[in-house]
C-alpha positions as CSV (number, residue, x, y, z in Angstrom):
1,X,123.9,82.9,55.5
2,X,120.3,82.4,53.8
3,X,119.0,85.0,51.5
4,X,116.5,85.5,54.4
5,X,118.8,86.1,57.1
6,X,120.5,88.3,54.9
7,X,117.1,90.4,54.6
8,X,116.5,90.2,58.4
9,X,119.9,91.3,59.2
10,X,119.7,95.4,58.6
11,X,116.0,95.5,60.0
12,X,117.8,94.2,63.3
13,X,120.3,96.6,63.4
14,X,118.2,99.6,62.6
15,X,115.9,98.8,65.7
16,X,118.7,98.3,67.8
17,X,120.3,101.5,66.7
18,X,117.1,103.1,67.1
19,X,116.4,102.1,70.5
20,X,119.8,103.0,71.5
21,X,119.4,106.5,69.9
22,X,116.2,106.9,71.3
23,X,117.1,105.9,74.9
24,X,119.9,108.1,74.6
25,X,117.5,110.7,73.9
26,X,115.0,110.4,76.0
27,X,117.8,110.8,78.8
28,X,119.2,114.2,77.7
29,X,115.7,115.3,77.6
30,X,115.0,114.5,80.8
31,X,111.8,112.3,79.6
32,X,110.8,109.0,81.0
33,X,108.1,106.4,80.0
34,X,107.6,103.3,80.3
35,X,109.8,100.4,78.9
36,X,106.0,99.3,76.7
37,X,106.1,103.2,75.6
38,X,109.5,103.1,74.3
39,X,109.7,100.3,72.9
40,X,106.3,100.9,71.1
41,X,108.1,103.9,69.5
42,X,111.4,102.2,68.6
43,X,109.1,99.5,66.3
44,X,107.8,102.7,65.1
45,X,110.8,104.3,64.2
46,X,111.7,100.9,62.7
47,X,108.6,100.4,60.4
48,X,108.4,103.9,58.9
49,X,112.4,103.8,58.3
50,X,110.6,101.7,55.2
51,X,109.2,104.5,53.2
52,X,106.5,102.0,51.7
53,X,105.1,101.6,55.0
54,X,104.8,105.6,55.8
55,X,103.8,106.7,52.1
56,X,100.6,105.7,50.0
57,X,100.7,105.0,46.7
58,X,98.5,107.3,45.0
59,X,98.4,108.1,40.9
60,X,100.7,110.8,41.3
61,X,103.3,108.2,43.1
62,X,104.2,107.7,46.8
63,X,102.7,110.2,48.3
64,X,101.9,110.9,52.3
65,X,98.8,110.9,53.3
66,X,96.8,114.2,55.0
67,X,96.0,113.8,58.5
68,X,92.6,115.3,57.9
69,X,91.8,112.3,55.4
70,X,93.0,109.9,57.8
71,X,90.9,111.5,60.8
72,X,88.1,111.5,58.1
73,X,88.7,107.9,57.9
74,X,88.4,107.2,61.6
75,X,85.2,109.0,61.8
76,X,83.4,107.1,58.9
77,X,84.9,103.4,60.1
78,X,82.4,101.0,60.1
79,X,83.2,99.2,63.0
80,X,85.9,99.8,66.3
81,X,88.8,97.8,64.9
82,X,88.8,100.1,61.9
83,X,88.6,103.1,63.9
84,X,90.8,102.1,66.2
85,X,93.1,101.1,63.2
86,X,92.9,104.6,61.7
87,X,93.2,106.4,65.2
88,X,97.0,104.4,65.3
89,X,97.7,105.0,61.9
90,X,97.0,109.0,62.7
91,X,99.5,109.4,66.1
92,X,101.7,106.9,65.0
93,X,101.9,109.4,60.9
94,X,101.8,112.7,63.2
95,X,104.2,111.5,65.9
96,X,107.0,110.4,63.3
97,X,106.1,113.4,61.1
98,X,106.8,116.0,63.4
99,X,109.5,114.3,65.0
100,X,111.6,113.5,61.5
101,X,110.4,116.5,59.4
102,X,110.5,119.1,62.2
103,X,112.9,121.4,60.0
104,X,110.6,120.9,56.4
105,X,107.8,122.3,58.3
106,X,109.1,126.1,57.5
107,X,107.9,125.9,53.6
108,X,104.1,124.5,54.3
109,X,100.7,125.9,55.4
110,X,100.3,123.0,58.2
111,X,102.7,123.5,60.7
112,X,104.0,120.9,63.2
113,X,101.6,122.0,66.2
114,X,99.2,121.1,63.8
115,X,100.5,117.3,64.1
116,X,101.4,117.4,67.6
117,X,97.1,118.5,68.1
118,X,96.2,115.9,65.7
119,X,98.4,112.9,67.1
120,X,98.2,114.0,70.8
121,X,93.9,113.7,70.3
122,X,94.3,110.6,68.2
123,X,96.3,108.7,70.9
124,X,94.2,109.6,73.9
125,X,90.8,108.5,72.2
126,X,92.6,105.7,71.3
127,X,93.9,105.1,74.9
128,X,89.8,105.4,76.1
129,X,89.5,103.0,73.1
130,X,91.6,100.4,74.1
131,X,92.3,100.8,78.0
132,X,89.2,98.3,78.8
133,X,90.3,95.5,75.9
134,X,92.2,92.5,75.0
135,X,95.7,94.1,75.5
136,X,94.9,96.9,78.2
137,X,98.7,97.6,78.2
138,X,98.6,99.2,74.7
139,X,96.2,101.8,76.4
140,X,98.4,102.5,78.7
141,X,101.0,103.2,75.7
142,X,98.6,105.3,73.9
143,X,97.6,107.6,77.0
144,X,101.4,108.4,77.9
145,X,102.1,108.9,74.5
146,X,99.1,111.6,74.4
147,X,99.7,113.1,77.8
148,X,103.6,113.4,76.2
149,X,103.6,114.0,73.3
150,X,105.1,117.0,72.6
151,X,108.3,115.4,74.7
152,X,108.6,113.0,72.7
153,X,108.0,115.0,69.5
154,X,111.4,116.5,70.9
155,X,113.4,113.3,71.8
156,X,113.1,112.2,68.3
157,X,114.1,115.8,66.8
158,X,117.4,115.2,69.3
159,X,117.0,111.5,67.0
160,X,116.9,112.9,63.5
161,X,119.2,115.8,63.7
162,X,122.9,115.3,62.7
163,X,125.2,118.0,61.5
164,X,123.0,120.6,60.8
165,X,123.9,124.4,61.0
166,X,121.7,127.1,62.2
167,X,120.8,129.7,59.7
168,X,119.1,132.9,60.8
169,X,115.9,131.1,59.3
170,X,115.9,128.6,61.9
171,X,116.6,130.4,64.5
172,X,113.6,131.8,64.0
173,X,112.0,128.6,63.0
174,X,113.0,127.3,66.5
175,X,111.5,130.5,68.2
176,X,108.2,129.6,66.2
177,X,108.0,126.0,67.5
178,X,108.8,126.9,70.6
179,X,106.1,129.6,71.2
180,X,103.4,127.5,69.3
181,X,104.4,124.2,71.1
182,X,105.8,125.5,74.1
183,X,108.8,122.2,73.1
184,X,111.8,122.3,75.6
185,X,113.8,121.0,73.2
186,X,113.1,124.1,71.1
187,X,114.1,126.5,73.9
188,X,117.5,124.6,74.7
189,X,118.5,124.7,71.6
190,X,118.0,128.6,71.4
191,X,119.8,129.3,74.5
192,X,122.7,127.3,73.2
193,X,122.3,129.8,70.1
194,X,122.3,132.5,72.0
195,X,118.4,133.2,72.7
196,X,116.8,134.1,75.5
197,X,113.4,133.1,74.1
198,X,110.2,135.0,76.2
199,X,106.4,134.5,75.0
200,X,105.9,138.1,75.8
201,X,108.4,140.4,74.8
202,X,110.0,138.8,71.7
203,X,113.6,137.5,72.1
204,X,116.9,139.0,73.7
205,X,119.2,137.9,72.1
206,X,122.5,137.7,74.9
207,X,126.2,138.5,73.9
């Protein structure tokens, strides 16, 4: 095998076990979209998985990028094409954010409604961007990921997590999510911890 097809090789099989993983996903949370939608978020998936193509290099190293700074950057394009090229940049950063780094959230000042807002805005002005142009399917890709985003947000937690053991922390961190976000993915996974999560009485907790 060429050097190149030895390149080529693991970038195949990370999209096709990303689209499997995300199918899978999608079905235990009870969340469909079209085949264009999914297969939008599996290249996704597939490009960040390169950490150069996520982070920025900045003079402090590879950093990632504020959403503000990209929204600010969207605002002041000169033309659509850049807008429209920072309105992607700022669902596709939030959608993979909050769906990857659900759990880092705990330790930061911006929490992850604060990327499902962001991303969830930046998809449907991008949908009214790009529903009337040259590829009016990628509109119709943009507006379901806006009107679900928060769905999806979940399907990709169910994506990310592995192993991972509850501590009392995020149990709470769960509850958090779940009352800021309203995620059903959130309040799953708290009943199968044994919490009866209720937006106006605190939790039960059931024996």
């Amino acid at each position: 095998m060429s050097e190149a097809g030895k390149r080529v090789l693991p970038v195949v099989n990370l999209r096709e076990f990303f689209r499997d993983s995300l199918h899978g996903a999608l079905a235990k949370q009870h969340l469909a979209v079209e085949d264009q939608t999914e297969h939008y978020v599996v290249n996704l998936l597939t490009l960040f998985a390169r950490s150069e193509a996520l982070y920025e290099r900045t003079p402090e190293g590879m950093r990632l990028r504020p959403l503000v700074a990209i929204l600010c950057e969207a605002l002041e394009a000169p033309g659509v094409a850049e807008r429209n090229r920072a309105l992607q940049r700022l669902g596709d950063v939030s959608l993979f954010v909050a769906g990857f780094f659900a759990h880092g959230f705990a330790a930061r000042l911006i929490d992850i409604d604060y990327h499902v807002a962001m991303g969830g805005r930046a998809y449907a002005s991008l949908a009214q961007a790009t529903a009337r142009g040259r590829v009016p399917a990628l509109g119709a890709v943009f507006a379901e990921l806006a009107e679900k985003f928060q769905p999806m947000v979940d399907a990709l937690n169910e994506v990310s997590e592995t192993a991972y053991t509850h501590s009392d922390r995020d149990i709470l961190r769960l509850y958090e999510i779940w009352l800021k976000t309203g995620s059903a993915r959130c309040y799953a996974l708290l009943k199968r911890l044994g919490v009866d999560p209720t937006s106006a009485g605190g939790t039960a907790f059931t024996h």
